[in-house]
N, C-alpha and C positions, 0 to 999 in steps of 0.2 A: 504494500500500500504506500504511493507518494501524498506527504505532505510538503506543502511552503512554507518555511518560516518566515520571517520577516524581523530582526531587531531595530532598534531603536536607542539611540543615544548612546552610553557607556557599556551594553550591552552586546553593540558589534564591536568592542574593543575586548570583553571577556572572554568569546568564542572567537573572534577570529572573522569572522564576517554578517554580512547583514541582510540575505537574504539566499535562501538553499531550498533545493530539495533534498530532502530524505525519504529515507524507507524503511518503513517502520513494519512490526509484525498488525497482524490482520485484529481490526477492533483497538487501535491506541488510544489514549485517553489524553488531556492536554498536557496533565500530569505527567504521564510519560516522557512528554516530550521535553519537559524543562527538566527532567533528570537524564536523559540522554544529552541534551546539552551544556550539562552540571551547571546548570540556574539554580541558586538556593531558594526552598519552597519559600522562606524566611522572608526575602526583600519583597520591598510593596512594588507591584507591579502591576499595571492593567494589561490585560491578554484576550484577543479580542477573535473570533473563527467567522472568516467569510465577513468581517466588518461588525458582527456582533458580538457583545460581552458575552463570558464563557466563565464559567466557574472547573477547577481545577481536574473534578474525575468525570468532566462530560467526555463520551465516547466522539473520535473522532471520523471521518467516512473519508475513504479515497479523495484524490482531488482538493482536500479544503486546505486554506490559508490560514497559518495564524500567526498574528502580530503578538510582539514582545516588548511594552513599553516600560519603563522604571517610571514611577510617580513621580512628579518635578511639582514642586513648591515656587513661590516668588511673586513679585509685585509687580 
């Protein structure tokens, strides 16, 4: 199964780039995917499949995109 990922800000500097496909085993979860690309569950981040909000053990389907944002503060 291909997924897209997509990072965002300090994010393509931890992995290494900012936008891939992978291949993941069949039924991955988003979860999954931020532990194959050792993202710590820990930091706040919005994550978002096919452009909408996604919580961490939603299963994901061939084909879909998902973005990787860190939470950014300021004025």
């Amino acid at each position: 199964m291909k997924i897209k990922v997509k990072l965002i800000g300090p994010l393509i500097y931890e992995t290494g780039f900012s936008e891939k496909d992978i291949e993941m085993a069949e039924a991955p979860t988003v979860e999954g995917v931020l532990e194959l690309l050792a993202i710590s569950a820990h930091r706040p981040k919005i994550i978002t499949r096919n452009g909408k909000a996604v919580v961490p053990h939603e299963l994901l389907e061939n084909g879909d995109t998902i973005a990787i944002s860190p939470i950014y503060s300021g004025g």
